[in-house]
VEXDREN-2710 file (C-alpha; in Angstrom, 1 decimal):
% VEXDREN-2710
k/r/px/py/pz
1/UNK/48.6/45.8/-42.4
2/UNK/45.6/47.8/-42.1
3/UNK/42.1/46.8/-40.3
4/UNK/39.8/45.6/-43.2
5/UNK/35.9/45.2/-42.1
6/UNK/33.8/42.1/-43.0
7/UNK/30.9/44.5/-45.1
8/UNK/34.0/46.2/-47.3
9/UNK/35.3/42.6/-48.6
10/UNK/33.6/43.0/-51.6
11/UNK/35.7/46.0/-52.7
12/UNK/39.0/43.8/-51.8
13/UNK/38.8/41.0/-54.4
14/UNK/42.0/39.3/-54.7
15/UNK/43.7/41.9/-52.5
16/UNK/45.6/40.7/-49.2
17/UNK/43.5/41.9/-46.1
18/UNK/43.8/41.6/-42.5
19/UNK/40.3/41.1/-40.1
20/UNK/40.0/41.2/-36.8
21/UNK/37.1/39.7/-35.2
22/UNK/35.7/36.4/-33.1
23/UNK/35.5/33.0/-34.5
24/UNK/31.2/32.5/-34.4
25/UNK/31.6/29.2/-35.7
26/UNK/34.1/26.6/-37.1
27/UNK/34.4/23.2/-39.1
28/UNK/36.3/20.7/-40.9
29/UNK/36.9/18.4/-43.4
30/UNK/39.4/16.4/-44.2
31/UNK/42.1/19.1/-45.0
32/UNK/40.2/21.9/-44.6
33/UNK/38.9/24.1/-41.3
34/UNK/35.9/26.5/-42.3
35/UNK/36.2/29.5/-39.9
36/UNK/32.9/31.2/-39.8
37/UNK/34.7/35.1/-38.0
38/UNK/32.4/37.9/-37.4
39/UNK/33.5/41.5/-36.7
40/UNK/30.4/43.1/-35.9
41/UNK/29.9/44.4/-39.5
42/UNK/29.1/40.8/-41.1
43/UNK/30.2/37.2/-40.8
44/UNK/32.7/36.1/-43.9
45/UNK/33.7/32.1/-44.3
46/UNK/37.7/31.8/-43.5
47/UNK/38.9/28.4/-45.3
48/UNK/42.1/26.9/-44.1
49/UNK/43.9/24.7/-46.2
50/UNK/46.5/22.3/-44.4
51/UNK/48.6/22.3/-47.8
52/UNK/49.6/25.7/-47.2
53/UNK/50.6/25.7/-43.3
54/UNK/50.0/22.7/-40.9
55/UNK/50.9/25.2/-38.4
56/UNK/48.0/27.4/-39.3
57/UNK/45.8/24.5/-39.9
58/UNK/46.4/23.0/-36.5
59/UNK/45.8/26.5/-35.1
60/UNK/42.5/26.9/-36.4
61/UNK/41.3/23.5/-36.0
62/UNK/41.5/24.1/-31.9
63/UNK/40.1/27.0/-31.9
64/UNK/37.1/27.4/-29.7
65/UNK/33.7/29.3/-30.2
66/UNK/33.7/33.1/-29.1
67/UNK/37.8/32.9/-29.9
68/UNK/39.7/36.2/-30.7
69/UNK/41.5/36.2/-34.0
70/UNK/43.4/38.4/-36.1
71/UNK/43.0/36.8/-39.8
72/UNK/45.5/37.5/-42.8
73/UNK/44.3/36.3/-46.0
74/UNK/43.2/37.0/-49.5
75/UNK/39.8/38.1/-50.7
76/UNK/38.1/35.9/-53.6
77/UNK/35.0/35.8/-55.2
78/UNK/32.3/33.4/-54.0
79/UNK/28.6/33.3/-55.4
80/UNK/27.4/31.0/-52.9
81/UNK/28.8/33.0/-49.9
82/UNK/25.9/35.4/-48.8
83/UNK/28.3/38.4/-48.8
84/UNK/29.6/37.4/-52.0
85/UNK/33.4/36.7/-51.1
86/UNK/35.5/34.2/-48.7
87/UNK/38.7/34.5/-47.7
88/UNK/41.5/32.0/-48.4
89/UNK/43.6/32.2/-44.9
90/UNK/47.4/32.5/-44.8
91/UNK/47.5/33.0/-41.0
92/UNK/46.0/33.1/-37.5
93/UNK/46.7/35.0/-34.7
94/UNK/44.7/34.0/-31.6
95/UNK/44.3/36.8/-29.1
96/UNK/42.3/34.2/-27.0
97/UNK/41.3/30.7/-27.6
98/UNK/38.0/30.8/-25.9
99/UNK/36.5/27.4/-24.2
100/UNK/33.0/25.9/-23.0
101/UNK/31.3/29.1/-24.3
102/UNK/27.5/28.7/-23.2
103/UNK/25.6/29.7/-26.0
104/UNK/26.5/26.8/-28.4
105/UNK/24.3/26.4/-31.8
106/UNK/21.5/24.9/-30.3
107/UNK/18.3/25.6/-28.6
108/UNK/18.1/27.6/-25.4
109/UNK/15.4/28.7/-22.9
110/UNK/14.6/32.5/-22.9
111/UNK/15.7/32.7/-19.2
112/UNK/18.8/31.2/-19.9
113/UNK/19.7/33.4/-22.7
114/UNK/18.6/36.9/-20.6
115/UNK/21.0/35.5/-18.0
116/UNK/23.7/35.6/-20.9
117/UNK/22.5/38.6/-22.5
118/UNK/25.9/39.6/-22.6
119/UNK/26.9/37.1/-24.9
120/UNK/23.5/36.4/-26.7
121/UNK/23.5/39.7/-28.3
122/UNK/27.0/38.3/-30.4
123/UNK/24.1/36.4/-32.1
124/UNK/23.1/37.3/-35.6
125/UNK/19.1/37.8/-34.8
126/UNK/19.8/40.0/-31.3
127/UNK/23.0/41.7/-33.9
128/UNK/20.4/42.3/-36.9
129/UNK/18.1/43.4/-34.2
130/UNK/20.6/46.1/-32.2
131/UNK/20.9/47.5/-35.9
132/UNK/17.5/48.1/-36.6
133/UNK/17.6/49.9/-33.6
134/UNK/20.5/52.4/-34.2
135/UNK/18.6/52.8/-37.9
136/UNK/15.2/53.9/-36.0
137/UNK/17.0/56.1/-33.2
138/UNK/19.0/57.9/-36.5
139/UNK/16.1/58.1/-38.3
140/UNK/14.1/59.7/-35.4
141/UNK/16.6/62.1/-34.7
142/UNK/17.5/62.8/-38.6
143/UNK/13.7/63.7/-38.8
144/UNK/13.1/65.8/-36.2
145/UNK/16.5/67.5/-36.8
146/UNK/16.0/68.1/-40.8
147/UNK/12.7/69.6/-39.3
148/UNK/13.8/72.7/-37.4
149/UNK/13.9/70.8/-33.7
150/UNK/16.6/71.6/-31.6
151/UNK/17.7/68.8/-29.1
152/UNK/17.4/69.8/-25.6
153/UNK/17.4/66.8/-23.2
154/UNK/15.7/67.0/-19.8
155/UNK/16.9/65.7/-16.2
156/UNK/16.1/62.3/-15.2
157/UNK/16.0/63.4/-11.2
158/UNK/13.0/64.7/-11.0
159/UNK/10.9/66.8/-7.9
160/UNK/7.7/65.4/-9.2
161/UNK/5.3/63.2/-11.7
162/UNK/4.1/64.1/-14.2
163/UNK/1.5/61.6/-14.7
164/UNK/1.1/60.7/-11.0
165/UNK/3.3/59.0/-8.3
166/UNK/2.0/55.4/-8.5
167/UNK/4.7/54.7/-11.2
168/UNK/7.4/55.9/-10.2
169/UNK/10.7/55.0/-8.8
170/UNK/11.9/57.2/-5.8
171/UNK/15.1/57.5/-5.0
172/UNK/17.1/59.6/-2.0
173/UNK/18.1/62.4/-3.0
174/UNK/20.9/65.1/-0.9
175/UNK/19.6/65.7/3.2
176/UNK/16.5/64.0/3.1
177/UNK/14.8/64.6/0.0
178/UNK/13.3/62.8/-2.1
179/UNK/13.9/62.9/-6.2
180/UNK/12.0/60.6/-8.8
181/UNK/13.5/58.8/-11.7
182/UNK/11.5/60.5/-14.7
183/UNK/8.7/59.0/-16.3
184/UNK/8.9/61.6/-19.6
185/UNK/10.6/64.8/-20.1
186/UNK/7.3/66.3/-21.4
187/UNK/7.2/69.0/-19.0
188/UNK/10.3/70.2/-19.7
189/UNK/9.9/70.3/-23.0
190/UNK/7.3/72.5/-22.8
191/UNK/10.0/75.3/-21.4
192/UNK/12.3/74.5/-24.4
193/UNK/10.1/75.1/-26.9
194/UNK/8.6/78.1/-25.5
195/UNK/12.4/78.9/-25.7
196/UNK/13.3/77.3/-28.8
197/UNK/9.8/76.8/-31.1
198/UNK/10.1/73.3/-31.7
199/UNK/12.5/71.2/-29.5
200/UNK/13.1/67.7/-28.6
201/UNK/14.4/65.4/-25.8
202/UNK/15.6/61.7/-26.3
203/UNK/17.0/59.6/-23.2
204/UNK/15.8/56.6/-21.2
205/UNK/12.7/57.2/-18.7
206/UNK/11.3/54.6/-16.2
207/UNK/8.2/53.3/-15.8
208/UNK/7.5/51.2/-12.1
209/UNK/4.6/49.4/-13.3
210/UNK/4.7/45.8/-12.0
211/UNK/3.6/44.7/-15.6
212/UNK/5.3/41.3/-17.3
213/UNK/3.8/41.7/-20.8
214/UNK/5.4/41.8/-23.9
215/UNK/5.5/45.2/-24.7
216/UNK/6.4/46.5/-20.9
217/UNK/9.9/47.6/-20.1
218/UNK/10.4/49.2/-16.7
219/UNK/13.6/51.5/-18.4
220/UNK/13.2/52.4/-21.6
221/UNK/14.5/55.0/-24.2
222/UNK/11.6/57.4/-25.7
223/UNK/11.8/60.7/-28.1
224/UNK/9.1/63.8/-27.4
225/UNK/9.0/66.3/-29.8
226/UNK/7.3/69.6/-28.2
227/UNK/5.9/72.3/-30.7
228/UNK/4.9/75.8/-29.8
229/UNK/2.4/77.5/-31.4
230/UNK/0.9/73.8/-32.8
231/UNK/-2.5/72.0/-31.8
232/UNK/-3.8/67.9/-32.2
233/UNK/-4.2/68.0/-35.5
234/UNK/0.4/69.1/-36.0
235/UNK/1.1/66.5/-33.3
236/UNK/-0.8/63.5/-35.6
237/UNK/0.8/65.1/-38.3
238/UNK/4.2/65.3/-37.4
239/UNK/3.8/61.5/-35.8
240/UNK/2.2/60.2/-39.1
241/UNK/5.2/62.3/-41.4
242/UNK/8.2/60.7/-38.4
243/UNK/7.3/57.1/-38.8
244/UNK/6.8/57.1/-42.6
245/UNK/10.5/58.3/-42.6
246/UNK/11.4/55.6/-40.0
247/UNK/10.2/53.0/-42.0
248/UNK/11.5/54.0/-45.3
249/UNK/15.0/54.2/-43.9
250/UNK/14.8/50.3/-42.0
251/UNK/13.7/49.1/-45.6
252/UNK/16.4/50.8/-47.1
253/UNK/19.0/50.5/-44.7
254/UNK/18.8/46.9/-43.1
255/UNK/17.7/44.7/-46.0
256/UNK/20.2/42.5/-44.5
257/UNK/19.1/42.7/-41.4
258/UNK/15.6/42.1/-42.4
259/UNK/16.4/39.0/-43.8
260/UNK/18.4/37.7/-40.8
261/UNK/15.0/38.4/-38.8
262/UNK/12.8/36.9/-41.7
263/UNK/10.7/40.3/-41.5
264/UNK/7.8/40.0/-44.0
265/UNK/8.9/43.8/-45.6
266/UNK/5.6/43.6/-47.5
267/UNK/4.2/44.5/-44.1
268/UNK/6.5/47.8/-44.0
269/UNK/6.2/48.4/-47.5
270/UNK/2.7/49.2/-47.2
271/UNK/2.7/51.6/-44.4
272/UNK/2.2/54.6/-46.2
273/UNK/0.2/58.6/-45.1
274/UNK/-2.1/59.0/-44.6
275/UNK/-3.1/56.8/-41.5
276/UNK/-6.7/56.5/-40.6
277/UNK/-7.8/59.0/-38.0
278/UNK/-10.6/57.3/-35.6
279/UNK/-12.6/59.3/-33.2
280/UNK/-12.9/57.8/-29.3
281/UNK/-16.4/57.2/-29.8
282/UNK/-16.2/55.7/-33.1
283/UNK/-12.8/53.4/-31.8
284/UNK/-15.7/52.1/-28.8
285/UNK/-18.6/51.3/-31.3
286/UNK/-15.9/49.4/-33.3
287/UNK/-15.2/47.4/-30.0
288/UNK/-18.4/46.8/-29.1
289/UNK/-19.3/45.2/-32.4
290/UNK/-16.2/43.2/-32.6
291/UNK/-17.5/41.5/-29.0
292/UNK/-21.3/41.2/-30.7
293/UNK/-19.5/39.4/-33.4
294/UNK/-17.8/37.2/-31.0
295/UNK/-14.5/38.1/-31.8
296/UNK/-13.6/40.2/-28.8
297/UNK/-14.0/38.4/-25.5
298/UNK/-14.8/41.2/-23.3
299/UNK/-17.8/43.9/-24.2
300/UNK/-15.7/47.3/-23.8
301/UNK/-17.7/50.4/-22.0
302/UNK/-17.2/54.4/-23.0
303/UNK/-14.7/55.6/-20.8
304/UNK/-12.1/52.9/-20.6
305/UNK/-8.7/52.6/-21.9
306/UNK/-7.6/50.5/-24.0
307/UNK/-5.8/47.3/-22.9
308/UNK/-3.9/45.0/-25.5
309/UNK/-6.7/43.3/-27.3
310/UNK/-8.5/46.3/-28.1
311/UNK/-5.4/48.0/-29.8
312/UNK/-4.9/44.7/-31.8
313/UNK/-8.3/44.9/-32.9
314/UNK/-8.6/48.5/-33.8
315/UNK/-5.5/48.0/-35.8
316/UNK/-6.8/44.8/-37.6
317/UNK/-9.7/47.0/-39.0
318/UNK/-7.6/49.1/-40.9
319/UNK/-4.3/47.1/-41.3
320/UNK/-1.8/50.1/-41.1
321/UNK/-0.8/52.5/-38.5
322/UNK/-4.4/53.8/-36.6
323/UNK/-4.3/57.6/-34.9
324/UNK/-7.1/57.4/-32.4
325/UNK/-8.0/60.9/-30.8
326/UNK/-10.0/62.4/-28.5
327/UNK/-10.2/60.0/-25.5
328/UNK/-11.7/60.4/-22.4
329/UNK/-10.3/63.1/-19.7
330/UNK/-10.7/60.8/-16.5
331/UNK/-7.7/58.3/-18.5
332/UNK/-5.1/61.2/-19.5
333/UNK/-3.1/62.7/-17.5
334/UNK/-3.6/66.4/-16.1
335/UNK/-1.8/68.4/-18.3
336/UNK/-4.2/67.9/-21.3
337/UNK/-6.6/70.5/-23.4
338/UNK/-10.0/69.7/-23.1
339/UNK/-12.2/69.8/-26.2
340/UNK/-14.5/73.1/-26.2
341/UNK/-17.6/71.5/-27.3
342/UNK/-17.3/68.5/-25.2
343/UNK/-15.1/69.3/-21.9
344/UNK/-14.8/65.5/-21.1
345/UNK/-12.7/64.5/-24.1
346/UNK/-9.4/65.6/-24.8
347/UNK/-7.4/66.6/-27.4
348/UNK/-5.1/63.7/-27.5
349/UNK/-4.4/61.4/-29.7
350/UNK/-2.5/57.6/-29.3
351/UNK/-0.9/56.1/-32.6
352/UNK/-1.5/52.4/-32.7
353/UNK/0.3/50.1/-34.5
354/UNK/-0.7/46.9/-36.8
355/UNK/-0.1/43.8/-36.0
356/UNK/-0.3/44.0/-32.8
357/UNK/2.4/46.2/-31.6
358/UNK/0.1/48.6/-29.5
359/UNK/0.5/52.0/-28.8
360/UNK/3.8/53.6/-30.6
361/UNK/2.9/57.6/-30.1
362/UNK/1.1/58.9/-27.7
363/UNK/0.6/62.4/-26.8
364/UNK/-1.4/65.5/-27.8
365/UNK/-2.3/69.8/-27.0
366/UNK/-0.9/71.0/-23.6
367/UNK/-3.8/73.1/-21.6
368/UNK/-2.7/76.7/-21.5
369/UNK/-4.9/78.3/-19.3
370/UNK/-3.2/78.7/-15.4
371/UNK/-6.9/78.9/-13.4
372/UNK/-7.2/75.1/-15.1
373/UNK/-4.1/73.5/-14.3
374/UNK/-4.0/74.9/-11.2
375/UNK/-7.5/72.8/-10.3
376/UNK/-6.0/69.9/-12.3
377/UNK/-2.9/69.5/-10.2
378/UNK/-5.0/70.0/-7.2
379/UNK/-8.0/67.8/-8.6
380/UNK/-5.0/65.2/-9.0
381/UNK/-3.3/65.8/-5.5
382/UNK/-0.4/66.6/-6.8
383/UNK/2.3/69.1/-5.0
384/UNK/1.7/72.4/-6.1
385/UNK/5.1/73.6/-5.1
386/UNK/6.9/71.0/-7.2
387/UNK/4.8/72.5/-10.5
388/UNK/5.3/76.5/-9.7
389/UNK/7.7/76.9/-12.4
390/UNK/5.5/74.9/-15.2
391/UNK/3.0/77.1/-14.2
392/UNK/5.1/79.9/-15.1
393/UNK/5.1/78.6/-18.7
394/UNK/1.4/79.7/-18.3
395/UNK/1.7/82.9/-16.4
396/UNK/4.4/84.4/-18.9
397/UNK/3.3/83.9/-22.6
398/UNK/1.0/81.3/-22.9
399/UNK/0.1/79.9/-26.2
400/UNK/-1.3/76.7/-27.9
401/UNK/1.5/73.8/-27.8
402/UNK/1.6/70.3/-28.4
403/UNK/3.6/67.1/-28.3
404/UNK/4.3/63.7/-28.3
405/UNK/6.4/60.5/-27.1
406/UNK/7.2/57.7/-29.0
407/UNK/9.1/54.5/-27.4
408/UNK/12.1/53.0/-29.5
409/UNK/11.5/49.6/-27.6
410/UNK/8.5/49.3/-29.4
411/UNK/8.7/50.7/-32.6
412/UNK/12.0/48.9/-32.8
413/UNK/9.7/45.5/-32.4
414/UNK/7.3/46.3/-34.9
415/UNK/9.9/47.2/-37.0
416/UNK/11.4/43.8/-36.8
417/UNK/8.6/42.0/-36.4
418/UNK/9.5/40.3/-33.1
419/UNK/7.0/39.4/-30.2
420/UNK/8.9/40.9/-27.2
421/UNK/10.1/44.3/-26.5
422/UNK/13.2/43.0/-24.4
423/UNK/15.0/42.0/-27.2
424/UNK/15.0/45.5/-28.7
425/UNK/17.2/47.5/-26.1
426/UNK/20.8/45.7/-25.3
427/UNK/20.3/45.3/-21.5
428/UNK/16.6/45.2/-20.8
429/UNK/14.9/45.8/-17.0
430/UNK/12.1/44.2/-16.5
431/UNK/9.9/43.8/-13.1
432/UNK/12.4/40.7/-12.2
433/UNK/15.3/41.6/-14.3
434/UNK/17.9/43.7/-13.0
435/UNK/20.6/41.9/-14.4
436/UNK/23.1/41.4/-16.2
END
């Protein structure tokens, strides 16, 4: 008999089907065993009845948590089941009768259950969560591909930083040279879409900042759109159009999922464009009243970047998604255009999220102008040599561009509405987590 998934049973009432799964939790009473089996697309209730096989009831009533079953039975109808449907069992087959498995339905410490990631992602919150995911990362690249961007991903050896070595992980590379994992493909992208118009790259990037907060992963997975031909205002446009579409599809696609993670959706439901656009300066005043008001600890000075508190409070003020633009040149990174009318601004632009999620976007218009970058990479002491062919993009057709990166991690936690980023990639590294 044929493979029949948990989220299908519905459309099998009465029918004989066959499951394969693991056994996520089990009890009894009197003459009955409640087999709680999961497949990965849902959890159905199995009920074994010792009238109909002792066998089969003795079979089931051993069985251990984390078990391997194959499960014949019937489909019926069942209003209180949360899927609608149980199944009465006519047999087990045990693949495995699993023993002592750790995670047992009680509390646990965080440290003990990232030492078991392995097995705590079999839970429903980390499952719901892990589908959220895959819902932004199709979402992400449904947009972008319904949008005329081709996909053209970017090497994660790199010769150089982008953004600076002092976050970077250096690795050996063939006789003696050195290679760095990548910390964005943006430079890259910039080639493609002088190739392609509008491309995109989406693959892990690292990040060797010895940071332990909640929203810090030191590998994580991030998508950057590059447009040719486009300037600030297209790059807060095309961020503000992406997550609009990234939200509709989570509420529409993972109700279930939602409701395993006890999202408030009325949070979601109201994101909608336009999102407030704040100027630098106008972000600052904002802080600097919030700490004359007492309600920011520290008093933040012009020229600063932002550090968690101040994102949480600029957010707060408009309770939805906040572009802030035009921020100060000595806290970007070399490759940006400078504002005409004020050189020590430029034209980038973060998107911050609400509720404290932070900075989701991030990105803004490329300089184009060789004499510049070439004093910018030397301004920044970076290897000239390792930039010659991105300075080619500048010395053979040159023209306005513009892009952005967005991490999954953390639009994945906003999404769910969970504290920590680590829970929204399956294997996280963190600055002491290299395993499992």
């Amino acid at each position: 008999m044929n493979q029949t998934y948990i989220n299908e049973l519905k459309n099998h009432i009465g029918e004989e089907v066959t499951l394969k799964g693991w056994l996520y939790n089990a009890r009894s009473s009197g003459k009955l065993v409640f087999l709680q089996l999961r497949d990965g697309t849902g959890i159905v209730q199995c009920v074994v009845f010792k009238g109909n096989s002792e066998e089969v009831f003795e079979k089931a009533k051993a069985l251990g948590q984390e078990s391997s079953l194959i499960v014949h039975g019937s489909v019926k109808a069942d209003e209180r089941s949360p899927i609608g449907v149980e199944v009465d069992v006519k047999d087990v087959e045990v693949l495995q009768n699993a023993t002592d498995y750790p995670i047992t339905p009680k509390e646990h410490g965080t440290e003990f259950l990232m030492d078991n990631r392995h097995l705590w992602i079999r839970s429903k919150k980390q499952n719901a969560v892990l589908k959220v995911r895959h819902t932004v990362v199709k979402a992400t690249r449904d947009f972008l591909d319904n949008n005329g961007f081709i996909l053209a991903d970017t090497p994660i050896f790199t010769p150089a930083a982008c953004e600076g070595t002092t976050t970077l992980f250096e690795v050996d590379y063939f006789e003696d040279d050195k290679a760095y994992l990548t910390q964005s493909g943006q430079l890259y992208n910039e080639a493609t879409a002088a190739s392609l118009g509008r491309s995109y790259c989406f693959g892990p990037v690292f990040r060797a900042e010895k940071s332990k907060t909640r929203r810090h992963l030191t590998e994580f997975w991030m998508v950057e759109p590059e447009m040719a031909y486009a300037h600030l205002d297209d790059v807060m446009n095309l961020g503000e159009g992406l997550l609009n579409f990234i939200v509709d599809k989570v509420l529409n696609d993972r109700q279930e999922e939602l409701k395993v993670l006890e999202r408030d959706v009325s949070r979601l439901e109201a994101i909608k464009a336009p999102f407030p656009r704040v100027h630098y300066d106008d972000a600052v005043k904002l802080l600097q009243e919030g700490f004359q008001k007492g309600e920011l600890e520290n008093n933040f000075e012009w020229g600063g970047d932002f550090g968690a508190p101040d994102e949480t409070y600029i957010s707060k003020q408009y309770d939805a998604p906040v572009f802030v633009h035009h921020f100060p040149a000595v806290i970007k990174a070399f490759y940006f255009e400078r504002d005409k009318d004020r050189p020590e601004l430029v034209l980038g632009a973060d998107l911050l999220a609400p509720e404290g999620y932070g900075e989701i976007i991030g990105g803004g218009e490329r300089a184009t102008d060789l004499e510049f970058l070439e004093k910018q990479i030397e301004e920044h002491n970076l290897p000239k040599e390792s930039f010659e062919w991105y300075l080619d993009l500048r010395r053979f057709g040159s023209v306005p561009h513009a892009g952005f990166g967005m991490g999954v991690e953390r639009c994945t936690a906003w999404m769910c509405g969970i504290e920590h980023v680590r829970e929204t990639i399956p294997f996280p590294r963190m600055l002491y987590r290299l395993k499992p």
